[in-house]
N, C-alpha and C positions, 0 to 999 in steps of 0.2 A: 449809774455810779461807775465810775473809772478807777480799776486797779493800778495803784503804781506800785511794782516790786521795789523790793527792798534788799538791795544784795550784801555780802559779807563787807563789813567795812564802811558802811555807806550810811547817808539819813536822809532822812525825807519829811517835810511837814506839806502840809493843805489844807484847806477848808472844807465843805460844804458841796458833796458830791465825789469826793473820794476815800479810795477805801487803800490803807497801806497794808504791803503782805509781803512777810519775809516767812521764807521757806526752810527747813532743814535746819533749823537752831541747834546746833550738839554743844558745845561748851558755850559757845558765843552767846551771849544775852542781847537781847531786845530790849529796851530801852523807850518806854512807851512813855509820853507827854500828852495830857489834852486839856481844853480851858472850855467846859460845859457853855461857858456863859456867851463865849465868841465864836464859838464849832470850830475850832482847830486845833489840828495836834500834828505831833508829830514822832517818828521814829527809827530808833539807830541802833543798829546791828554790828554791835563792838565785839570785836576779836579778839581784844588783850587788855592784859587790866594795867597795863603801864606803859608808857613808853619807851620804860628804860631797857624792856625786853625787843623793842624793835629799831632797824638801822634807817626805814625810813617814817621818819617821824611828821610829816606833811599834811597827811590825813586827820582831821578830826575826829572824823566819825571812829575810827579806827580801835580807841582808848576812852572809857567812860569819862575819864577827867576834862576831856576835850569836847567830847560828843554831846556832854549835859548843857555847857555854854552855847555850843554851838547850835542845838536846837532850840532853846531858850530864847536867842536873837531871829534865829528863822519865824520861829511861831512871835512872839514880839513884832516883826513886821507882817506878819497876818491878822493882827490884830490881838493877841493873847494878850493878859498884864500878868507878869510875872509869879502877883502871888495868887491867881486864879489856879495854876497847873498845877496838877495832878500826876503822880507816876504810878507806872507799873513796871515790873519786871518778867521776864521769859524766859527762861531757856537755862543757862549753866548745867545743865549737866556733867554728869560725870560718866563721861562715856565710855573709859578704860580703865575705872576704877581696878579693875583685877592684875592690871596689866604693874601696877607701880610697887612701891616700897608701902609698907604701912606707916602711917601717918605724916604722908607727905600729902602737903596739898594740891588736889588736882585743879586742872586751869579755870572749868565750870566755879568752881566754888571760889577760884579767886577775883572770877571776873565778877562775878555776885557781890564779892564784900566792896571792890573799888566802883560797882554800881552804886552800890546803898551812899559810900563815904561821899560820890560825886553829887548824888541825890542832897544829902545832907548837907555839904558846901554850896551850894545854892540853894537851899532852904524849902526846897520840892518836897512835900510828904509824900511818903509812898505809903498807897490805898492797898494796892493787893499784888501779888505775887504768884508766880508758877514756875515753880523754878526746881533746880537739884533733880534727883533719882537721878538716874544710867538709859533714857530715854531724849530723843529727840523731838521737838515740836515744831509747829509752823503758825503763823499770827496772820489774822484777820481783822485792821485795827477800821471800822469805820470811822473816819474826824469829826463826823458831822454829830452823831450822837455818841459817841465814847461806848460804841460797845465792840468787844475786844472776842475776839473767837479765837481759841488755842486747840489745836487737830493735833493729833497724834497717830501712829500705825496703829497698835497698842491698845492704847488707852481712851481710844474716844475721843470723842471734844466734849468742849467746857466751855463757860462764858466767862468771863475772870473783868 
């Protein structure tokens, strides 16, 4: 199997024989796509839940609203059909919750809600989730069978 990292910003789909792995998830959510029926998937390591918070706005991967299309047409020319995909979610935490104002929302939980709405606007169910606390993770998405490994310092891993 071949690892392909997955860095801040960025997406990656494949097939059958690789394995995607994004490291250090703190607010950032992962953005996990896979189609059982065709062994592909794919995924994106969003940074911002809009792009009216950044100046360059180029990157897809970058913003869930862009990130959900843009894996969608990737895994689509791997073979995926649209409404086979599956999502998951990672990461948003809230890693400086103590540091803010109370009841203001931290970045974790806002990149979460523009994950879910992007998911929703393409019509992607999301199966499972691992997401929120004040904890960072790392993902281990094999494409080939949809099994998704989330490590933490902490807390162990999990199969999600």
């Amino acid at each position: 199997m071949t690892d392909t990292v997955v860095r801040v910003a960025d997406a990656r789909a494949g097939a059958a024989g690789v394995r995607l792995v994004t490291l250090g998830l703190g607010s950032c959510v992962a953005i996990i796509l896979h189609d059982a029926t065709a062994q592909v998937g794919g995924l994106a390591h969003v940074l911002l839940p809009s792009p009216t918070l950044s100046r360059d706005r180029t990157n897809p991967a970058r913003f869930p609203e862009t990130a959900v299309p843009h894996l969608v047409r990737e895994l689509t020319a791997l073979g995926a059909a649209p409404e086979r995909l599956r999502a998951r979610l990672v990461g948003g935490a809230s890693m400086f919750a103590s540091l803010s104002a109370p009841g203001v929302a931290q970045m974790g939980e806002r990149n979460l809600q523009a994950s879910r709405e992007a998911l929703k606007a393409a019509g992607i169910p999301l199966v499972a989730e691992d997401t929120g606390q004040d904890y960072g993770r790392s993902v281990y998405f094999d494409v080939a069978d949809g099994r998704l490994e989330v490590r933490t310092v902490l807390h162990g891993s999990r199969e999600l």
